[in-house]
N, CA, C and O of each residue as an XYZ file, in Angstrom:
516
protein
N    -141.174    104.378    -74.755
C    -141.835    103.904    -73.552
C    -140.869    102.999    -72.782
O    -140.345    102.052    -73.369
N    -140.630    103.231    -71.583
C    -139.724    102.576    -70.587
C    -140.676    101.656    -70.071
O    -141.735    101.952    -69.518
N    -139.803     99.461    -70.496
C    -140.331     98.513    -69.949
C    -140.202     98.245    -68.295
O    -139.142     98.423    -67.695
N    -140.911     97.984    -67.925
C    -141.626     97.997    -66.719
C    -140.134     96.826    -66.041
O    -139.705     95.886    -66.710
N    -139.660     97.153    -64.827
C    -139.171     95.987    -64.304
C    -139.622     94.958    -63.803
O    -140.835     94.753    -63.838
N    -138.737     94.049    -63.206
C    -139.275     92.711    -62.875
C    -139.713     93.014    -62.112
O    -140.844     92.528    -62.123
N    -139.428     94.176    -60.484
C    -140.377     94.301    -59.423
C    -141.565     94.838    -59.660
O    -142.563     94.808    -58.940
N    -141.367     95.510    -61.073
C    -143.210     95.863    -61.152
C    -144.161     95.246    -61.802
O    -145.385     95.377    -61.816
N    -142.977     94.130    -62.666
C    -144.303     93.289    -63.071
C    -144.852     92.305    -62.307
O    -145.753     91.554    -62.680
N    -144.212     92.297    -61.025
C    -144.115     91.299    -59.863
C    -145.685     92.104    -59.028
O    -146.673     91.567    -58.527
N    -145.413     93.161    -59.144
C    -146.211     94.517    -58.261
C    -147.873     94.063    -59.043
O    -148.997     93.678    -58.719
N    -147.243     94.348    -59.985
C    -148.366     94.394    -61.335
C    -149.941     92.905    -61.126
O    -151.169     92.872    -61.211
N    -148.679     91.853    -60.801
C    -148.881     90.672    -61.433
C    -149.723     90.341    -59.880
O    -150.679     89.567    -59.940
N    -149.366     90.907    -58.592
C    -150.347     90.386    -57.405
C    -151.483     91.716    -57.372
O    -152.412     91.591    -56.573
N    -151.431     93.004    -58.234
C    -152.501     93.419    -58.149
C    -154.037     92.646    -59.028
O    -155.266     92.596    -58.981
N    -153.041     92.240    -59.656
C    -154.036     91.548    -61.123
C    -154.650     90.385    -59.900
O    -155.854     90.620    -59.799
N    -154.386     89.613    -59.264
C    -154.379     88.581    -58.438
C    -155.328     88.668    -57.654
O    -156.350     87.982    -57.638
N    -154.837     90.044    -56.550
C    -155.761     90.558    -55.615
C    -157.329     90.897    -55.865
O    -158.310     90.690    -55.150
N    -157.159     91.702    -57.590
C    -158.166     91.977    -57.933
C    -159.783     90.661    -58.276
O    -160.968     90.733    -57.948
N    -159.037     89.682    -59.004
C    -159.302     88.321    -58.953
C    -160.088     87.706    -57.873
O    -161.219     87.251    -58.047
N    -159.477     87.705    -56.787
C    -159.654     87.493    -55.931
C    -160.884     88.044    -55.108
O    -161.798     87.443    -54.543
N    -160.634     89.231    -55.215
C    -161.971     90.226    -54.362
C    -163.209     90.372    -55.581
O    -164.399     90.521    -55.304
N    -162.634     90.293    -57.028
C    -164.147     89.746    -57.910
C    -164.689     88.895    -57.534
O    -165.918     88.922    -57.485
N    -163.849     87.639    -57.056
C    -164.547     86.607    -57.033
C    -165.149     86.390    -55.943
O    -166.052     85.556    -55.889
N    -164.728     87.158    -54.791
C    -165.579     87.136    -53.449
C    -166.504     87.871    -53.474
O    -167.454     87.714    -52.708
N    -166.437     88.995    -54.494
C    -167.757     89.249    -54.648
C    -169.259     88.729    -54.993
O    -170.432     88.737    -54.619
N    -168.358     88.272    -55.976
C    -169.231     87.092    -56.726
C    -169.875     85.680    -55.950
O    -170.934     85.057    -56.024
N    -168.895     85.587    -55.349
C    -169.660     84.336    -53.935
C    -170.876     85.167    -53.021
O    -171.883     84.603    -52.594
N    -170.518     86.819    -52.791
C    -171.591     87.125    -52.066
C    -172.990     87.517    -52.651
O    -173.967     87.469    -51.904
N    -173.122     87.891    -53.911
C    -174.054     87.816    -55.062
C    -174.834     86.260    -55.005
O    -175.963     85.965    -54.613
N    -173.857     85.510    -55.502
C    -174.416     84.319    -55.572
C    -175.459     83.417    -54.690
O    -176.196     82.534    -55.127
N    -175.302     83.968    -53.032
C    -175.723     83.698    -52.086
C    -177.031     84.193    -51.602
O    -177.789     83.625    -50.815
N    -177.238     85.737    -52.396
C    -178.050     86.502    -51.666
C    -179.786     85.919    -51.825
O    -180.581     85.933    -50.885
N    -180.021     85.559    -52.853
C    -181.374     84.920    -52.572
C    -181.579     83.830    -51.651
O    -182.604     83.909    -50.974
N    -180.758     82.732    -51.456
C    -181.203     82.217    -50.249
C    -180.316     82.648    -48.985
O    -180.044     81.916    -48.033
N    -179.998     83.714    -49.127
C    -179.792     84.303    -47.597
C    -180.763     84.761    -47.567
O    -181.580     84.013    -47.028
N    -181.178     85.712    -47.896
C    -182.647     86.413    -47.782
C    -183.429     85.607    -47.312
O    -183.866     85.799    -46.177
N    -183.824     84.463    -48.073
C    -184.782     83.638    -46.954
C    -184.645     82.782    -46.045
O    -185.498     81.998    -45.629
N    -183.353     82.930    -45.644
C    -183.311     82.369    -44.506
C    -183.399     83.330    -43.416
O    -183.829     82.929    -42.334
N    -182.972     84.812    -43.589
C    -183.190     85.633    -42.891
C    -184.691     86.386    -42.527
O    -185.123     87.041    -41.579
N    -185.049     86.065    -43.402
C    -187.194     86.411    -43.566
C    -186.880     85.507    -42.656
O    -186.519     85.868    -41.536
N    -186.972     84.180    -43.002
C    -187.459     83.177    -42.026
C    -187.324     83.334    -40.300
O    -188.235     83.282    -39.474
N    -185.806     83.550    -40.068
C    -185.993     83.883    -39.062
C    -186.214     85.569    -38.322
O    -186.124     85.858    -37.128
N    -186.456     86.285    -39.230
C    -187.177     87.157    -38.367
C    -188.313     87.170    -38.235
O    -188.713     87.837    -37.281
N    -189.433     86.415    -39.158
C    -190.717     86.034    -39.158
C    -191.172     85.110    -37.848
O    -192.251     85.093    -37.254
N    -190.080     84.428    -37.640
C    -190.226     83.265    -36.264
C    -189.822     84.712    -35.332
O    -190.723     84.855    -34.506
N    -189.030     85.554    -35.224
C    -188.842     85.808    -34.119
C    -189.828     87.891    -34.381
O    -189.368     88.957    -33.973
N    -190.980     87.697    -35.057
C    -191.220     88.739    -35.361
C    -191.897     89.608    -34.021
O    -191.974     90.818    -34.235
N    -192.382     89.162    -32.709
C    -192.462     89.491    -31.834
C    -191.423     90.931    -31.180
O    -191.761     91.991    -30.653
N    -190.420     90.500    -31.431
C    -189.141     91.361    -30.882
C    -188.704     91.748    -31.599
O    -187.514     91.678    -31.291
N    -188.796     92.280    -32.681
C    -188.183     92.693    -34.155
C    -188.846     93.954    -34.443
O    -190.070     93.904    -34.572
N    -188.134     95.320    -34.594
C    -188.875     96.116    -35.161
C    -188.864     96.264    -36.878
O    -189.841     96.380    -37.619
N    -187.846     96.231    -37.130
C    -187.031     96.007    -38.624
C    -185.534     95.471    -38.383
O    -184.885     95.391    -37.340
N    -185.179     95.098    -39.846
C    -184.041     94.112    -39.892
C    -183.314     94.428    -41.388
O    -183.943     94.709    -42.409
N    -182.141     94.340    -41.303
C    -181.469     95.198    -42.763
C    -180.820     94.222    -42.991
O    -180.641     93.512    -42.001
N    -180.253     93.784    -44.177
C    -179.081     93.363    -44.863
C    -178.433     93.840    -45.657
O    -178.997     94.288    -46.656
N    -177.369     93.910    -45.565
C    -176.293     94.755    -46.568
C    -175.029     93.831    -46.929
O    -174.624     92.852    -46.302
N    -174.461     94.457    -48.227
C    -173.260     94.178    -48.626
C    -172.347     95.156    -48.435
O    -172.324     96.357    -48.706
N    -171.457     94.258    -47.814
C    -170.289     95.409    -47.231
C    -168.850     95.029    -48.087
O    -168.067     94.102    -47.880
N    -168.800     96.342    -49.355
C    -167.756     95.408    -50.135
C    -166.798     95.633    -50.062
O    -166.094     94.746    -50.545
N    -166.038     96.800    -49.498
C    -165.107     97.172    -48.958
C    -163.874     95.993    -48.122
O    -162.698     95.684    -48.309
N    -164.947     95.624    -47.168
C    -164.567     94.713    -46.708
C    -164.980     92.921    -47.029
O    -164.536     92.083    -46.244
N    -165.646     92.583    -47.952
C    -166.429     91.476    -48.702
C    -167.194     90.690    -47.878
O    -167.257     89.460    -47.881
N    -167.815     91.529    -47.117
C    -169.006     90.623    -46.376
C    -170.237     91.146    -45.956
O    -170.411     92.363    -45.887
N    -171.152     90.287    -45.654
C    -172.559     90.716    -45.588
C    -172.837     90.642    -43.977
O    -172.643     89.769    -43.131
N    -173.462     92.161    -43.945
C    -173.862     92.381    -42.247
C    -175.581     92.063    -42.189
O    -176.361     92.089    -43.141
N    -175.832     91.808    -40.982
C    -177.382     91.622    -41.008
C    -177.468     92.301    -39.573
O    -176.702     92.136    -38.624
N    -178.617     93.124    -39.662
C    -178.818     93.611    -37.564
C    -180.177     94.220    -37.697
O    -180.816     95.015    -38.387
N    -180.267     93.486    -36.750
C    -182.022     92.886    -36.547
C    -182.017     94.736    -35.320
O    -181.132     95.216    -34.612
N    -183.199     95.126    -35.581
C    -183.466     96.364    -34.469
C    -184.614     95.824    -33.471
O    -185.673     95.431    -33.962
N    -184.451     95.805    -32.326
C    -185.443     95.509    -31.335
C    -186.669     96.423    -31.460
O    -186.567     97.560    -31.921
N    -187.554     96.026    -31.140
C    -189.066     96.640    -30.761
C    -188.542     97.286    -29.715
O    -188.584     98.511    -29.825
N    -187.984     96.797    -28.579
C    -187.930     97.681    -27.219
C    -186.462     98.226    -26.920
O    -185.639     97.539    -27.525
N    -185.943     99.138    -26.253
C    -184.995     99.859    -25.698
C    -183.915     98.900    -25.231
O    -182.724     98.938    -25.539
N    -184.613     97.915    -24.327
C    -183.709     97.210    -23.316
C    -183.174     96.031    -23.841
O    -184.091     95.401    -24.367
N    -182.164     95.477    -23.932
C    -181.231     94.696    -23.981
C    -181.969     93.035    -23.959
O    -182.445     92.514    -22.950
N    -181.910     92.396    -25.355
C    -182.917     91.592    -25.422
C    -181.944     90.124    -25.699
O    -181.847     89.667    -26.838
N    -181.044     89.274    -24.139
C    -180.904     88.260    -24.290
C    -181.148     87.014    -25.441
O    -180.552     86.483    -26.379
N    -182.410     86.926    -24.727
C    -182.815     85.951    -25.775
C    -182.948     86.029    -27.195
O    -183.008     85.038    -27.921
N    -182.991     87.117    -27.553
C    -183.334     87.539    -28.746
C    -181.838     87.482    -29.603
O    -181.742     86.994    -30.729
N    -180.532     88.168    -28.723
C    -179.692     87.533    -28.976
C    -178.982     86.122    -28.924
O    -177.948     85.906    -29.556
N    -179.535     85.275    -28.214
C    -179.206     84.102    -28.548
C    -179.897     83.474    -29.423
O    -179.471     82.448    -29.953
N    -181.045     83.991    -29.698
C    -181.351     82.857    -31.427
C    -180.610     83.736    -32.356
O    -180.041     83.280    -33.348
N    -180.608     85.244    -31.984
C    -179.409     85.530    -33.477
C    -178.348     84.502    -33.601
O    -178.193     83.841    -34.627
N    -177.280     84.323    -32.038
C    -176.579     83.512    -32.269
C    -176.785     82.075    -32.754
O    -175.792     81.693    -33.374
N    -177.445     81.447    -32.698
C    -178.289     79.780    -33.241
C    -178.321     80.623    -34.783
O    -177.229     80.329    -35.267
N    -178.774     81.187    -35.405
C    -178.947     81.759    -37.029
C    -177.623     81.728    -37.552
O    -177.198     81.469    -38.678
N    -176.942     82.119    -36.254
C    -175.950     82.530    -37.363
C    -174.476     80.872    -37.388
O    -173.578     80.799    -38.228
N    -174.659     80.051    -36.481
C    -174.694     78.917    -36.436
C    -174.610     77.956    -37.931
O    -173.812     77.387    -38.676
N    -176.592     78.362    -37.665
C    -176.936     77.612    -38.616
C    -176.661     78.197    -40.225
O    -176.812     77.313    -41.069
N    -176.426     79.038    -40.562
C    -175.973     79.677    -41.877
C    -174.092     79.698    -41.865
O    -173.308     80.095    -42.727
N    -173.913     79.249    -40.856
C    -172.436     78.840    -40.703
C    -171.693     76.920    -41.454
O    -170.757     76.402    -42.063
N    -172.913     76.659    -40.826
C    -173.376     75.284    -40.925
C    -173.504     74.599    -42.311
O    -173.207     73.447    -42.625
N    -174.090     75.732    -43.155
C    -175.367     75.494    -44.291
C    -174.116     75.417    -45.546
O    -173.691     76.498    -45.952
N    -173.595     74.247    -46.088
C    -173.036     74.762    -47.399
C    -173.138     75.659    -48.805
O    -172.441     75.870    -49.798
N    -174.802     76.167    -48.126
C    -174.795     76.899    -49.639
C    -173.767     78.293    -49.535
O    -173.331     78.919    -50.501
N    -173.455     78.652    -47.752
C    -173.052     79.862    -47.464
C    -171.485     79.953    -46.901
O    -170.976     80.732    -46.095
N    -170.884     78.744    -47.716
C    -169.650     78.271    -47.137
C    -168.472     79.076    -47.393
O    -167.514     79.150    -46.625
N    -168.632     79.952    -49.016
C    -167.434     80.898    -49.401
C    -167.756     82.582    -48.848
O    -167.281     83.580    -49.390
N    -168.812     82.580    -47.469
C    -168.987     84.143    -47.217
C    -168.910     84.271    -46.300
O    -169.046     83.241    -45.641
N    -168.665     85.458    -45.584
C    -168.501     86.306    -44.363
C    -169.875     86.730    -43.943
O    -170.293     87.501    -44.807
N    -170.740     86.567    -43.013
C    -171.898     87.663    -42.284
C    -171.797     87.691    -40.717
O    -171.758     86.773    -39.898
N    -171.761     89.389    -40.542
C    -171.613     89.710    -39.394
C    -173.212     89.911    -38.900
O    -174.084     90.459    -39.574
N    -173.358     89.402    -37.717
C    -175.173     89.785    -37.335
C    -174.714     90.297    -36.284
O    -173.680     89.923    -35.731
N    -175.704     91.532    -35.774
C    -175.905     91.912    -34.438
C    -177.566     92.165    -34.257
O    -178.442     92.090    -35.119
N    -177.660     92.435    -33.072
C    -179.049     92.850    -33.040
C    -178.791     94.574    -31.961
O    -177.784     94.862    -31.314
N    -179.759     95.213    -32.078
C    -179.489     96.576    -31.673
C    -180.804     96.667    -30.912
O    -181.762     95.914    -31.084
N    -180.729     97.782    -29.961
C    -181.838     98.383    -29.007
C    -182.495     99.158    -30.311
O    -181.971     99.192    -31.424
N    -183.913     99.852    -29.899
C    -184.724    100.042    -30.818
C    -183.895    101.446    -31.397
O    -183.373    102.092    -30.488
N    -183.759    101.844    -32.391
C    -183.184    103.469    -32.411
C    -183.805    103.785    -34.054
O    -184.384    102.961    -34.762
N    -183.564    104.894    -34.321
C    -184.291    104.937    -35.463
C    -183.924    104.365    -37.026
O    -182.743    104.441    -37.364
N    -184.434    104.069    -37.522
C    -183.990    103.403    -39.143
C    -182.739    104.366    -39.510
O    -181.809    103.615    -39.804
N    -182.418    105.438    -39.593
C    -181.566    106.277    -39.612
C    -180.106    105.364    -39.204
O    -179.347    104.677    -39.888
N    -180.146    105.838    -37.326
C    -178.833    105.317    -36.572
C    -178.967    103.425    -37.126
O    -177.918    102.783    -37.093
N    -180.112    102.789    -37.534
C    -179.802    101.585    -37.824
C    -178.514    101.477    -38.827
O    -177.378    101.059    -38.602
N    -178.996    101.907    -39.793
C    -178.413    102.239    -41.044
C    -177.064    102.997    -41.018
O    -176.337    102.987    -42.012
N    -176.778    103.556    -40.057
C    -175.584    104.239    -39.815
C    -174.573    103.530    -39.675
O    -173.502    103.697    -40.260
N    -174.930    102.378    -38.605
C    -173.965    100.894    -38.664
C    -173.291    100.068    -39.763
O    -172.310     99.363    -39.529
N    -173.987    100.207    -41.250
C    -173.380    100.119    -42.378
C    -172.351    101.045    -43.012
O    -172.322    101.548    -44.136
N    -171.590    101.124    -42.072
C    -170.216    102.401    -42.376
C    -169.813    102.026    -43.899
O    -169.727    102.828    -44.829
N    -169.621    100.847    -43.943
C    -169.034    100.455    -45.546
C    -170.185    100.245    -46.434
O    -169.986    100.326    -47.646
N    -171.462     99.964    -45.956
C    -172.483     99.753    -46.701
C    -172.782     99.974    -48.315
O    -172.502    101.059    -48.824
N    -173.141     99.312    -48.801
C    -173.520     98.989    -49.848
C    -174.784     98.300    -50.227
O    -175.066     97.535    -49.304
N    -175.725     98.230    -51.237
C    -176.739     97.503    -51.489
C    -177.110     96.859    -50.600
O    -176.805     95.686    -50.388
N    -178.131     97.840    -49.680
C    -178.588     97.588    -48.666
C    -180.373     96.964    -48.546
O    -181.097     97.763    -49.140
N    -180.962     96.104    -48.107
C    -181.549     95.734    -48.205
C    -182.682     95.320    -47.158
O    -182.227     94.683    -46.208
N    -184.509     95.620    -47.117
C    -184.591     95.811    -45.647
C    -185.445     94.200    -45.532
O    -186.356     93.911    -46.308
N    -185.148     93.628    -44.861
C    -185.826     91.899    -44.255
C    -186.562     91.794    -43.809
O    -186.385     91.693    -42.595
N    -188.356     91.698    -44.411
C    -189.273     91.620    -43.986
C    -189.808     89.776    -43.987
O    -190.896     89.449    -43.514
């Protein structure tokens, strides 16, 4: 068996690293998910008026969690995006959610289908009632 050189144990030694690394960001986004969840109930419950459904997912590909709220109506709902933006603020804010990534959008009404389609990397997807 031919010993490995120094550039590959070098190679070797930042895959081992990398890997480490993206466990452990995984592991921060695990760790988080029950009180994300209710903070995300929470505010779609406050804003359940304009809400048709609302998903959360883990996107591990890339190590972060998407959230996108689907409108009740077609048309382009300002306000509705600016308390997404205030949510996402405040979970910016919040130290329990300090080692994670979440992308929020909110979408015109389209079907649970095209919602869900938006989770290109998706993973353990989850729906926010």
């Amino acid at each position: 068996m031919k010993v490995p050189s120094a550039t590959t144990k070098k190679a070797i030694n930042k895959l081992n690293k990398c890997h480490k690394d993206m466990l452990h960001s995984v592991e921060a986004l695990f760790a988080v998910y029950d009180p994300l969840v209710e903070k995300l109930q929470e505010w779609v419950r406050e804003n359940n008026n304009s809400i048709h459904k609302a998903y959360l997912c883990m996107c591990i590909d890339i190590i972060m969690w998407k959230f996108i709220a689907v409108q009740k109506r077609v048309p382009f709902d300002g306000d509705l995006m600016d308390k997404m933006s205030d949510c996402d603020v405040e979970i910016a804010r919040d130290k329990r959610f300090r080692d994670i990534n979440i992308d929020s959008m909110v979408m015109p009404r389209v079907s649970s289908d095209d919602a869900l389609s938006a989770f290109v990397y998706g993973k353990f997807i989850t729906e926010i009632k």
